[in-house]
N, C-alpha and C positions, 0 to 999 in steps of 0.2 A: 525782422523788418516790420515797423507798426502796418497795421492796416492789409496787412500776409498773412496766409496761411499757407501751409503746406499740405500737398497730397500724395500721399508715399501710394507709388502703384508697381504693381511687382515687375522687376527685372523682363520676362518675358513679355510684358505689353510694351515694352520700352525696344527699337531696333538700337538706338545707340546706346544703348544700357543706362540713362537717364533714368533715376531711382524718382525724381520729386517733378511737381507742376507747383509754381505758385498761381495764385490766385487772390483777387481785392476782394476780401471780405464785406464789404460796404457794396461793392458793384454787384455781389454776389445775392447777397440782402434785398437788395433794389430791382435788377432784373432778372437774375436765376442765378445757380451754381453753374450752370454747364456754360452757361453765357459768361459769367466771368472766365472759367478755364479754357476757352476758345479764342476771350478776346485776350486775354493774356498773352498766351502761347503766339496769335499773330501781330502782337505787338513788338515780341522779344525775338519772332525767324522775320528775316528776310523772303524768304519765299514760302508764299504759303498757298500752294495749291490745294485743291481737295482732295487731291491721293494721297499729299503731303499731311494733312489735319487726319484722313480716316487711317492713314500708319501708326500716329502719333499719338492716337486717343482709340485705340483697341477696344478701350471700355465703355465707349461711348457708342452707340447705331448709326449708323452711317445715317437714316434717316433724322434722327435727331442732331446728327453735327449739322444738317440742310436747312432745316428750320431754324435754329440757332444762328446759323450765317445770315437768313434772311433776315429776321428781328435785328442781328447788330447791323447789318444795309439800312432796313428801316431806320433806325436811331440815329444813323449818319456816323456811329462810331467807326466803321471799317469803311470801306470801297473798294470796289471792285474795279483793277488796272486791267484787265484782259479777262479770258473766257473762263472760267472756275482756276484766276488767282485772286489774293486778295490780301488789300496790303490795311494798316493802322493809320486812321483820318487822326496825324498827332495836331493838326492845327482847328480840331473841330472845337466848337462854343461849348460842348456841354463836357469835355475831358477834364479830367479829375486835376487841379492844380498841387502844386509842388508840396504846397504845406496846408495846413489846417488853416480856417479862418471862421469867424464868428458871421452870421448872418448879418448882411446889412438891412436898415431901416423900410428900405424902399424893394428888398427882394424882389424879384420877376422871376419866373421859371423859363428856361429857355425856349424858345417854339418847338423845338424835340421832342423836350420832356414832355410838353404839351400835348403834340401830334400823337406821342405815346399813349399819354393818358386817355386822349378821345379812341385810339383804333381800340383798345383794353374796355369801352363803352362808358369812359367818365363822362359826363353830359358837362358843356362848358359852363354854367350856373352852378353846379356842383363845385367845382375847381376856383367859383369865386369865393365862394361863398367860405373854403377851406382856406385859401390863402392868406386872409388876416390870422385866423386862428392858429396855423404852424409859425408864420411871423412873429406873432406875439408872443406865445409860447417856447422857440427857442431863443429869444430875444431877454426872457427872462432867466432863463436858465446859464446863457450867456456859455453855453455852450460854443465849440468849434467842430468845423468838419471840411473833409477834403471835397466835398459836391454837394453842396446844397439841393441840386437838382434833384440830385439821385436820391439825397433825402426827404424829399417833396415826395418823388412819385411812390418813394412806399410808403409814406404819412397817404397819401391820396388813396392808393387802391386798397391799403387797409380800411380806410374810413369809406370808402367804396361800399368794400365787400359787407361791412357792418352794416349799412343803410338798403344794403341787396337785402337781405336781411330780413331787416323790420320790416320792408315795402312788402316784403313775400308773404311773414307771418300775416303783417297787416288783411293782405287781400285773401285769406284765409277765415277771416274773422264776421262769419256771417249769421245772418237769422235760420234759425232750421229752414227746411223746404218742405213743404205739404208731403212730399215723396221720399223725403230722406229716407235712406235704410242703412243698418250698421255694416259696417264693413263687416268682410268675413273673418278676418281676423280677431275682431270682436265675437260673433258669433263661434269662433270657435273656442275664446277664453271662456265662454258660456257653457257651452259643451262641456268642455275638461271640467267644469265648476258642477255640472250632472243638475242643469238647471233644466228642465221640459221646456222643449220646442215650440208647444202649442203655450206655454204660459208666457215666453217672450214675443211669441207670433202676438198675442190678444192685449200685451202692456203695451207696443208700440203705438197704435192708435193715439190713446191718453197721453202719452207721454209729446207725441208730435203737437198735438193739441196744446198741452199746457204751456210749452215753451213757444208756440205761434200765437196765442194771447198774452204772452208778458212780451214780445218783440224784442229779445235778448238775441245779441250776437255773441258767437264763441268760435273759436276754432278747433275744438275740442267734445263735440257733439258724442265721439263715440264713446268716449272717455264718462260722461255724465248718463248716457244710456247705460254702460256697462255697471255704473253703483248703482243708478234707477231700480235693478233689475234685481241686483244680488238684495238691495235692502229687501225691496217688494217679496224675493223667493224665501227670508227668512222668515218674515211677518205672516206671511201664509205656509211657511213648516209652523210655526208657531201656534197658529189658527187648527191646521188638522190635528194637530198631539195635544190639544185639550180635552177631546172624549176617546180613549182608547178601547171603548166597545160601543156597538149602538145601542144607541136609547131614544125613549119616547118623548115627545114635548111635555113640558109639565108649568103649570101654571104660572109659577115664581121664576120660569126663566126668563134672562134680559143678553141680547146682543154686549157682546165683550167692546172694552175701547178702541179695539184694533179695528173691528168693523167700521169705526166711523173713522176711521184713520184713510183705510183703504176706499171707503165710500169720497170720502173729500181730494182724494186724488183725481175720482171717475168726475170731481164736477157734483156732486148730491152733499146737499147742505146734510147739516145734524139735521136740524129742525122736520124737516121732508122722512128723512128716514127713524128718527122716533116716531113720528107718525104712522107709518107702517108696521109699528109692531103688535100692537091689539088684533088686528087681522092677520098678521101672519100665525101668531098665538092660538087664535081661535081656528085656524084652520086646520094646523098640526095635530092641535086637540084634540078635534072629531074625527079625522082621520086615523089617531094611533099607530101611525108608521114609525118604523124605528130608520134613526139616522145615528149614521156617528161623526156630523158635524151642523149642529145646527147653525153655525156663527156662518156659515160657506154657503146656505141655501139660503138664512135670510140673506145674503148679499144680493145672490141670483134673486130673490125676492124684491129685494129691492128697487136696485135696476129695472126690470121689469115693469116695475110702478112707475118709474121717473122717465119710463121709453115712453109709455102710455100716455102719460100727462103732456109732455114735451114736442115728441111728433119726432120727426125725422130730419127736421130743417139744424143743419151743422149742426148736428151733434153725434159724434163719432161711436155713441152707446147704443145707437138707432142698427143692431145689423139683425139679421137675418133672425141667427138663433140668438137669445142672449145669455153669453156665457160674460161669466165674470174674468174683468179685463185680469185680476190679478191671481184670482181664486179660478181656474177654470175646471175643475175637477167635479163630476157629482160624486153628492158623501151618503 
């Protein structure tokens, strides 16, 4: 039979040994599966109590046949003739007609379908604004169907759920917060990744900074800290495996490119930190201490200079000790 499906349920959920349930695939589509197999079944018995539906549908929860009966109440498909019987509304507006038919020009959806759509939380502006566009579109297709209705309200609450949706991403999609912190979840992809605690503890500052002066929204913050971090942790494995024993400063040394890499992130031009290197040079010199990383102390040098110069007014380089936000290790 078009528009039928069969549901074979075993022998023992059946008292009259009734093997199959039909069910309208379209109504099933539209407002559930169990909702078609309920209204069915009390379309095709004459009495249909609720001792009589929870005998009948053994596979079904008693509380779920309750709910199901109310929604078809609501819709005005069923009604209820006395105290938990319930008979089939065959004379209601929104019941499935005999044959297929092509949408008309001037569609309306039934006040049901309507009343459905608002209690399911379609907003009425929503529902206007949808209805030229399923119009149109089956109109062109020139398609036929046994309810239109029925057809509306799952074009509706899909085109619903889609727009539930974008609205949600959407209000998700913010500027950092002065306070943001990574989920833990993040922080423990960090972990696993064997990245020190203290060197994610000291990037986050710069990083909330840089993305609160360019007023960039995202909804995806933890996502963009978590590369922030992994680049930064390679760039400084990179920085300490350049001197594999200590040594002494010596004349002809020059900060590598990566220093001024990781400097342009803290906020410190080039220009400011080539500056500082004649005096950093000359101090290592007279001193003759051994290091085995000079690219990680001039940083800390650096800094240092540009805390001096600068003050403490917003600038997130201003703390206490200063360790290098990405380099925080002494070498």
């Amino acid at each position: 039979m078009p528009g039928k499906k069969n549901l074979s349920v075993p022998p023992k959920f059946m008292p009259n040994k009734l093997n199959f349930l039909n069910f309208d695939k379209e109504i099933a589509s539209s407002i559930g599966l169990n909702e078609a197999i309920v209204l069915q079944l009390i379309k095709t018995q004459t009495k249909n109590s609720l001792t009589f539906l929870r005998n009948k549908l053994l596979f079904i929860d008693e509380k779920e046949i309750q709910r199901v009966l109310k929604k078809l109440l609501k819709l005005k498909l069923i009604e209820e003739t006395s105290k938990d019987i319930f008979s089939f509304k065959s004379k209601n507006e929104i019941v499935k007609p005999e044959r297929k038919q092509n949408i008309s020009k001037g569609y309306l959806p039934s006040n049901n379908i309507l009343k459905e759509a608002k209690s399911l939380g379609v907003t009425e502006d929503f529902i206007k604004i949808k209805l030229p566009e399923f119009r149109i579109y089956w109109s062109d297709r020139k398609d036929k169907s046994f309810s239109w209705d029925y057809k509306f309200l799952k074009y509706l609450l899909k085109e619903w759920r889609a727009e539930e949706e974008k609205l949600n991403k959407a209000s998700k999609i913010k500027p950092i917060q002065k306070n943001w912190k990574p989920s833990k979840e993040a922080l423990q992809i960090l972990e696993h990744a064997e990245i020190d605690e203290k060197f994610i503890v000291d990037a986050l500052p710069e990083f909330i900074l840089y993305w609160s002066e360019r007023n960039t929204a995202s909804d995806s913050w933890n996502s963009k800290f978590l590369n922030h971090i992994k680049n930064q942790w390679v760039r400084y494995q990179n920085l300490i495996s350049m001197v594999k024993k200590p040594s002494r400063m010596n004349k002809d040394w020059n900060p590598s490119e990566d220093c001024f890499d990781v400097l342009s992130l803290a906020k410190i031009n080039k220009s400011f930190a080539v500056s500082q290197i004649p005096e950093f040079k000359l101090y290592w010199l007279e001193t003759k201490e051994m290091r085995n990383c000079w690219n990680s102390k001039f940083i800390q040098h650096v800094k240092f200079r540009w805390k001096a110069k600068h003050g403490n007014a917003k600038n997130v380089l201003s703390r206490l000790k200063d360790h290098e936000w990405a380099i925080n290790f002494k070498n």
